[in-house]
PLY file of the C-alpha trace (Angstrom):
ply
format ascii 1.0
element vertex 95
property float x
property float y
property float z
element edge 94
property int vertex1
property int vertex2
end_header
181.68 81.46 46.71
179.61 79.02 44.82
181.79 76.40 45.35
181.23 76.67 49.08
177.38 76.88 48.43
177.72 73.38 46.71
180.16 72.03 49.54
177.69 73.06 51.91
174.60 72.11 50.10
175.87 68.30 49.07
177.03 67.86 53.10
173.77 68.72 53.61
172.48 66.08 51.60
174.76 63.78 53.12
173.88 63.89 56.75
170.24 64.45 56.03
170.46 61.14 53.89
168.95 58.07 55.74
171.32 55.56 57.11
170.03 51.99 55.30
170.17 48.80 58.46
171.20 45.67 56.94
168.67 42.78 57.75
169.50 39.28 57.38
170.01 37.73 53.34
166.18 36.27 53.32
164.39 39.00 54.50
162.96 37.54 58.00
163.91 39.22 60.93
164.20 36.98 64.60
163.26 38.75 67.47
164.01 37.55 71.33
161.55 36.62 73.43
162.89 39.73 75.43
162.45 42.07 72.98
158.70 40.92 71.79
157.80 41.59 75.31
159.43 45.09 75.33
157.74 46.06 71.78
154.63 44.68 72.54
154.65 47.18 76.26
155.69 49.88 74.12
152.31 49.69 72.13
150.44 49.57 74.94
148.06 52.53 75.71
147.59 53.58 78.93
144.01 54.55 79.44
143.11 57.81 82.31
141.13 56.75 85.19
137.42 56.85 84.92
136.09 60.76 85.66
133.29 60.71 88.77
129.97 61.78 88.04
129.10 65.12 89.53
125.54 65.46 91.05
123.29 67.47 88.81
122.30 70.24 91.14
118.59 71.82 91.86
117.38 74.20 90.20
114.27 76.53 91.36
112.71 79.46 89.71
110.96 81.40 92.24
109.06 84.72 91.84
112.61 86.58 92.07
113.84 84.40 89.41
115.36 80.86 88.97
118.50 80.01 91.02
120.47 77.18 92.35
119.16 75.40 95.05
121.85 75.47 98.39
123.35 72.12 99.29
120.99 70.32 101.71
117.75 72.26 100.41
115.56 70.91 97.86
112.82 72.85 95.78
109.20 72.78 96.36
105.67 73.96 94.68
104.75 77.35 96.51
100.99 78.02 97.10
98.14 81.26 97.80
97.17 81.50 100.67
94.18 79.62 99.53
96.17 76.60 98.11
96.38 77.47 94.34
99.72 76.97 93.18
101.42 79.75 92.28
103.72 78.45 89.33
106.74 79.54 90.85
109.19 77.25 93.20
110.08 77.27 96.73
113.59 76.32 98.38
112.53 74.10 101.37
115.90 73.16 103.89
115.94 70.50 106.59
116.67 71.39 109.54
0 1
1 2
2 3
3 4
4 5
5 6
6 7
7 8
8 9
9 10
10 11
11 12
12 13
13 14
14 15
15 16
16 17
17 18
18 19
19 20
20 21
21 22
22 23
23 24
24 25
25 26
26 27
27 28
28 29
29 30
30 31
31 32
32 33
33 34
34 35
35 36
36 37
37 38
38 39
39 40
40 41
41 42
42 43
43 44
44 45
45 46
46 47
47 48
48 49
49 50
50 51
51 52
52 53
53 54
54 55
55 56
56 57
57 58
58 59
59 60
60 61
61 62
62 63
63 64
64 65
65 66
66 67
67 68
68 69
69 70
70 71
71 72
72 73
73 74
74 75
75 76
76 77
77 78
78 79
79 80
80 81
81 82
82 83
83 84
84 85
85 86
86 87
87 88
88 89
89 90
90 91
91 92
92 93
93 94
C-alpha cells in the first residue's frame, strides 16, 4: 500500500513538473515580423464604448411633498393669492 502511495505521489510530481523550452545557445530570442504583430494585438485592450449621459430630471417639492417632475413639464414658484410666494413648487406643462 505505501508503495502505491509513493508511485502515485512521485507521478504526480512528474506531470505537475514544468516542461523547460530550449532557447537558442546566447540567450536572444528572434521573433518574425508576423509574430511581433500578433503579440503586440494580443496586448491590446479593448476599451467599452463611451456610456451617454442621462438627463438629470426635475425635481419639485410642492405642498403634498417633493416629486419628479413628468417629461415635458417643468417646475415653477407657486404664489397667494396676493403674490407672496408660498415656498413650495409648482409643476407647469406646455401645452
Amino acid at each position: 500500500m505505501k508503495t502505491w502511495i509513493l508511485v502515485l505521489g512521485l507521478a504526480a510530481i512528474v506531470i505537475a513538473a514544468p516542461v523547460a523550452k530550449a532557447g537558442p545557445a546566447d540567450g536572444v530570442t528572434t521573433l518574425s515580423a508576423a509574430s511581433k504583430k500578433e503579440a503586440r494585438s494580443a496586448r491590446q485592450v479593448r476599451r467599452p464604448a463611451p456610456r451617454r449621459v442621462q438627463p438629470q430630471r426635475h425635481v419639485a417639492c410642492t405642498f403634498m411633498g417633493c416629486q419628479p417632475v413628468p417629461a415635458g413639464c417643468y417646475p415653477v414658484t407657486q404664489y397667494n393669492w396676493n403674490g407672496v410666494p408660498t415656498g413650495f413648487d409648482a409643476i407647469a406643462c406646455r401645452r
